[in-house]
N, C-alpha and C positions, 0 to 999 in steps of 0.2 A: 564492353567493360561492365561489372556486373555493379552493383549501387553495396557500398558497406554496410554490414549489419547494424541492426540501430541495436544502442550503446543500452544492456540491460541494467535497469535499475531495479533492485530488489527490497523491499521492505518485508521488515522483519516487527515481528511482536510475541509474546511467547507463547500463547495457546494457536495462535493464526486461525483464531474463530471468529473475530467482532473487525477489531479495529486495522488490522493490516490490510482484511477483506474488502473495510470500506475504502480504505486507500490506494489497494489494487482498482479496482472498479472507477474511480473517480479519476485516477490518474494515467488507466489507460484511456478512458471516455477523451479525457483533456490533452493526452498527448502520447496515444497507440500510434497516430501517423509516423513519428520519429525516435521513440523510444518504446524497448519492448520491457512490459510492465510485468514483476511477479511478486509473490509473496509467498515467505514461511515463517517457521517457529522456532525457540528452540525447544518448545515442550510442547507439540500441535495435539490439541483434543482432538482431531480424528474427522472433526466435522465442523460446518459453517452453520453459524448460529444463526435458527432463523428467523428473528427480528434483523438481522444483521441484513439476511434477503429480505423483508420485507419491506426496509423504510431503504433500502435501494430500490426496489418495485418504484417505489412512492415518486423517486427522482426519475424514473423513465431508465434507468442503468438495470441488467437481468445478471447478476452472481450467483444463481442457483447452480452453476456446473461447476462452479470453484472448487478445491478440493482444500482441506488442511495438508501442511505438507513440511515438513522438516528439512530447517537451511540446512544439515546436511547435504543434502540434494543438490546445491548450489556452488559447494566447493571448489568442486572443481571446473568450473565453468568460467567466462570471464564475466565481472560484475563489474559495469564505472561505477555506480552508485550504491549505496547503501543505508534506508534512511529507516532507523528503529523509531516504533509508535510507542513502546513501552520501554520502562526504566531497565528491568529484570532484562529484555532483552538487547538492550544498551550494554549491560554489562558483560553477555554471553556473547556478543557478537564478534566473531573471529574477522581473521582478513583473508577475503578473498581473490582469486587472482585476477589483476590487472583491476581492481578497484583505487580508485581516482580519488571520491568523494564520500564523504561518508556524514550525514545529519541527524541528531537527534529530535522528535520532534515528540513529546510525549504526551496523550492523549487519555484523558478518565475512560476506565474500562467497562463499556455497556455493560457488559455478562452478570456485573455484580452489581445492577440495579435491583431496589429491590418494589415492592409494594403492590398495588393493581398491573393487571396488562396494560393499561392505558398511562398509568406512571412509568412503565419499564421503558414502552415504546415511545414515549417522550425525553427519554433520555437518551435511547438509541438515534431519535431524532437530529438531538442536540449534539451529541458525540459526532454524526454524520455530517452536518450541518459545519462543525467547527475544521472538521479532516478536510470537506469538500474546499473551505475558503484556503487553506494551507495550502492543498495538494494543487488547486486551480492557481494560486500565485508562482505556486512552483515552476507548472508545466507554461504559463504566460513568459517566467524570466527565462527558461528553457530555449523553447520559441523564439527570442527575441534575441538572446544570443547566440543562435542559428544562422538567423535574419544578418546581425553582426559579423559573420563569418563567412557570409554570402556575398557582402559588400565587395567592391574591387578596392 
């Protein structure tokens, strides 16, 4: 008997260059074992911004292979979750099949820091730093209601 597919949760944001990246990355780190973790856009820059990889570097997590990528993409595939990092993308976001759950969680957008490198990267910091305690609560209540379902 083969083990069921873990249940994809998709986050979504509209460029899928800063902040879904970091929530990909954090929230497979926190819970790739049981859920398989993606992210798009519904207007993807084409590419992953990279302060976005490098205050993931900073955490020990590697997203340089990540691509931008448009929910498109995701359509037709089955999604349980769905959790938008941004407004604009809150409002684009379609329903996809067999999706269960759906969160808003909306996050200030690094990309449009502005000042020294050392101010931009302190915001990308901050931005990563606030996803990481979200996404890490997430995949803890995740886990625990696994655990809950495990019980006899």
């Amino acid at each position: 008997m083969t083990a069921p597919a873990k249940p994809t949760v998709l986050i979504l944001c509209t460029g899928n260059s800063c902040r879904s990246h970091l929530a990909e990355g954090i929230l497979h780190a926190a819970a790739g074992d049981f859920l398989h973790v993606v992210s798009a856009g519904s207007r993807p820059a084409g590419f992953v911004h990279p302060l976005a990889i490098k205050v993931m570097a900073e955490i020990g997590l590697d997203i340089s292979s990540h691509t931008s990528k448009h929910l498109g993409e995701f359509t037709s595939q089955p999604v349980e979750t769905v959790i938008t990092v941004c407004g604009h993308a809150d409002q684009a976001c379609p329903i996809f099949p067999g999706q269960v759950n759906r969160h808003h969680w909306p996050f200030e957008d690094p990309a449009h820091a502005t000042g020294t490198d050392e101010e931009k990267l302190a915001v990308f910091r901050r931005v990563r730093n606030e996803i990481r305690r979200t996404f890490t609560a997430y995949a803890d209540g995740r886990r625990d209601q696994l655990k809950a379902q495990e019980r006899p």
